[in-house]
C-alpha positions as CSV (number, residue, x, y, z in Angstrom):
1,X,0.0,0.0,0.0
2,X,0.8,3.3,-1.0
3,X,0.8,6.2,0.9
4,X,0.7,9.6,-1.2
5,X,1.2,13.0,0.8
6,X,0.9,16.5,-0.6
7,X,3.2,18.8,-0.4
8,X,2.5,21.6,1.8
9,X,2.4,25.1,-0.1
10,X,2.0,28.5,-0.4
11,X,-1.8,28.8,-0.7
12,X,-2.3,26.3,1.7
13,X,-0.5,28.6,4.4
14,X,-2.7,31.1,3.4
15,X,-6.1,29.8,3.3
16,X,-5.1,28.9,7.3
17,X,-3.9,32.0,8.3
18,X,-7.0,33.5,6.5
19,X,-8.9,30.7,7.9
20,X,-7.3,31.6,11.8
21,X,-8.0,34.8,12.1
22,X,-11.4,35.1,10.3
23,X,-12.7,32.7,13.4
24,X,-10.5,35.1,15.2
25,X,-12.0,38.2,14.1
26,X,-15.4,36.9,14.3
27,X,-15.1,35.5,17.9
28,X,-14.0,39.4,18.6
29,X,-16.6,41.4,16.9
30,X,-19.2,38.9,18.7
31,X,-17.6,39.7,21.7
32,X,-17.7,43.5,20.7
33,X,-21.6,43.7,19.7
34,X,-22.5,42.1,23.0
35,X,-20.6,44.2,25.0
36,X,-22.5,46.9,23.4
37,X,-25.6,45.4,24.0
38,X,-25.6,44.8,27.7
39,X,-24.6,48.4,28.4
40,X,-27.5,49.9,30.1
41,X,-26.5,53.6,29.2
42,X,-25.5,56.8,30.6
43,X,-25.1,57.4,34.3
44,X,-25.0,61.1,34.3
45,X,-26.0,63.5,31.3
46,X,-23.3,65.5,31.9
47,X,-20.6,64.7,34.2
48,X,-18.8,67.9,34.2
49,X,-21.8,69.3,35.7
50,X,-22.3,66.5,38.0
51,X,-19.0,66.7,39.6
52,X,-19.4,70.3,40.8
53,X,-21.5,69.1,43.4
54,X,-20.5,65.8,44.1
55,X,-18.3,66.5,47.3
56,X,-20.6,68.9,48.6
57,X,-23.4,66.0,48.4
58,X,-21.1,63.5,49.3
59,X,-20.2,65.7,52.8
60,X,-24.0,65.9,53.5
61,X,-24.7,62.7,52.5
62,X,-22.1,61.2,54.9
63,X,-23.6,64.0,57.8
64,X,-26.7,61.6,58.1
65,X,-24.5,58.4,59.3
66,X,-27.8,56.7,57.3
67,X,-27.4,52.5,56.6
68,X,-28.9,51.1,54.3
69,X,-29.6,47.5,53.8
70,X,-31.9,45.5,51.4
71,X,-33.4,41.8,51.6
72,X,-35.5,39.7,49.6
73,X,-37.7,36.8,50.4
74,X,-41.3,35.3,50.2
75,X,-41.7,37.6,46.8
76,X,-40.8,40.8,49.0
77,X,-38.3,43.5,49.1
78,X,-37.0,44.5,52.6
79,X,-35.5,48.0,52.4
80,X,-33.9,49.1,56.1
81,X,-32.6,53.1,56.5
82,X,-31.2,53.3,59.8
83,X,-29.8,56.4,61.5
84,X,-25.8,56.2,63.5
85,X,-27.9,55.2,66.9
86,X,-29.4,52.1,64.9
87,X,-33.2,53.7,64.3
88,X,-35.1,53.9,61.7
89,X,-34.2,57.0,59.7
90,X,-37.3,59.2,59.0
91,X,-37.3,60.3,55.3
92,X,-39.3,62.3,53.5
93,X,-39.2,61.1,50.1
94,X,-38.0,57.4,48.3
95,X,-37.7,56.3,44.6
96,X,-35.9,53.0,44.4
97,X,-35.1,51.1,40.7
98,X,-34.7,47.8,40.9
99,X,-32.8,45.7,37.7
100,X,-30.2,44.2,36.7
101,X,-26.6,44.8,36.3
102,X,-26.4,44.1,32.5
103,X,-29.2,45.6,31.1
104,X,-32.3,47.6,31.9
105,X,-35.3,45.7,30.2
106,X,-35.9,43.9,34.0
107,X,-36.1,47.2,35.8
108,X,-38.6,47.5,37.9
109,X,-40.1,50.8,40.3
110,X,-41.1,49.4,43.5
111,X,-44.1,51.2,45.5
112,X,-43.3,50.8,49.2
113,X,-45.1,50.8,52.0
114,X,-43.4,51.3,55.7
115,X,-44.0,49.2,58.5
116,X,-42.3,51.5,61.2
117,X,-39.4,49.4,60.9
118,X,-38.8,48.7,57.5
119,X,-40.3,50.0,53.9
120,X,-41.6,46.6,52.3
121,X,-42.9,46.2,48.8
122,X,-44.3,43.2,47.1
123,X,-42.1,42.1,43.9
124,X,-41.4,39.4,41.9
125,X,-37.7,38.7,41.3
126,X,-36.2,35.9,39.2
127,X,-32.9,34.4,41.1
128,X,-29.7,35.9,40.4
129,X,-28.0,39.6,40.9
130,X,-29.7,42.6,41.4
131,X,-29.2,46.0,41.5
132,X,-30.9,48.5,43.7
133,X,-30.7,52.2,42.7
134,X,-32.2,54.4,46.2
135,X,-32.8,57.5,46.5
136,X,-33.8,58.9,49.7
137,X,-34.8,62.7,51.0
138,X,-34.8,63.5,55.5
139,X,-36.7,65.0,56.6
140,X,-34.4,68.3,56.4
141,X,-33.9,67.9,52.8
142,X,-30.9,65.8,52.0
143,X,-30.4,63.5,49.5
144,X,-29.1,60.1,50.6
145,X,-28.2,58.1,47.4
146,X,-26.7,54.7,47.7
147,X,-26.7,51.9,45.1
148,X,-26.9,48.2,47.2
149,X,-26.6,45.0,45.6
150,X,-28.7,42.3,46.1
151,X,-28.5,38.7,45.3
152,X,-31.5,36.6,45.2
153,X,-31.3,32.5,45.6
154,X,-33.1,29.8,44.4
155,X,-34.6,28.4,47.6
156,X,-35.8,32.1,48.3
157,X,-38.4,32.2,45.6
């Protein structure tokens, strides 16, 4: 029996370097377009703007001593705003966005109710990473903002 090889040449080199990095270059632009994708946007329309205040806020913000700390379980968010001396803060205003990380088409604006303890709202969150955007007002007028993250387990749905 005969074996017969072929001789290696130029435009075989060629069509597998072509070959190499076309899978390459493909693997890179899908890479590219879903990166793009997941971005949920813009943070700040203009940040230049935005930072002329941000230590000024920041200083107030820190003034409070406020804690805040979020939970989830039996299909409810658990939202807790404590003071330095462990009570609960008294605000006067709160909008809190609820989504994910990666992408805004699961955010969700939870309507709260307070307890005297606690503000408690009744939601329905699929199991994985969350992110909670707050944003509080005292009583005196300051804004505490504060962006908690929130993981959500299986057994807890």
């Amino acid at each position: 029996m005969t074996v017969r090889t072929r001789k290696l040449e130029g435009k075989h080199v060629l069509v597998m370097l072509l070959t190499a990095f076309g899978v390459i270059s493909l693997a890179n632009l899908a890479l590219a377009v879903a990166a793009v994708m997941s971005f949920p946007g813009m943070e700040v329309r203009n940040g230049y703007v935005a930072s002329q205040y941000f230590e000024e806020d920041r200083t107030r913000q820190e003034q409070l001593g406020w804690k805040a700390n979020a939970d989830y379980g039996d299909r409810q968010l658990m939202l807790t705003i404590t003071t330095t001396e462990g009570r609960p803060a008294k605000l006067d205003s709160l909008n809190v966005t609820i989504g994910r990380p990666t992408h805004m088409r699961s955010d969700q604006v939870p309507t709260f109710h307070y307890d005297g303890m606690r503000y408690l709202a009744e939601l329905h969150l699929d199991p994985g990473r969350w992110n909670l955007e707050l944003d509080a007002v005292s009583r005196e007028g300051i804004r505490f903002r504060q962006r908690l993250s929130l993981r959500v387990p299986r057994e807890k749905l």
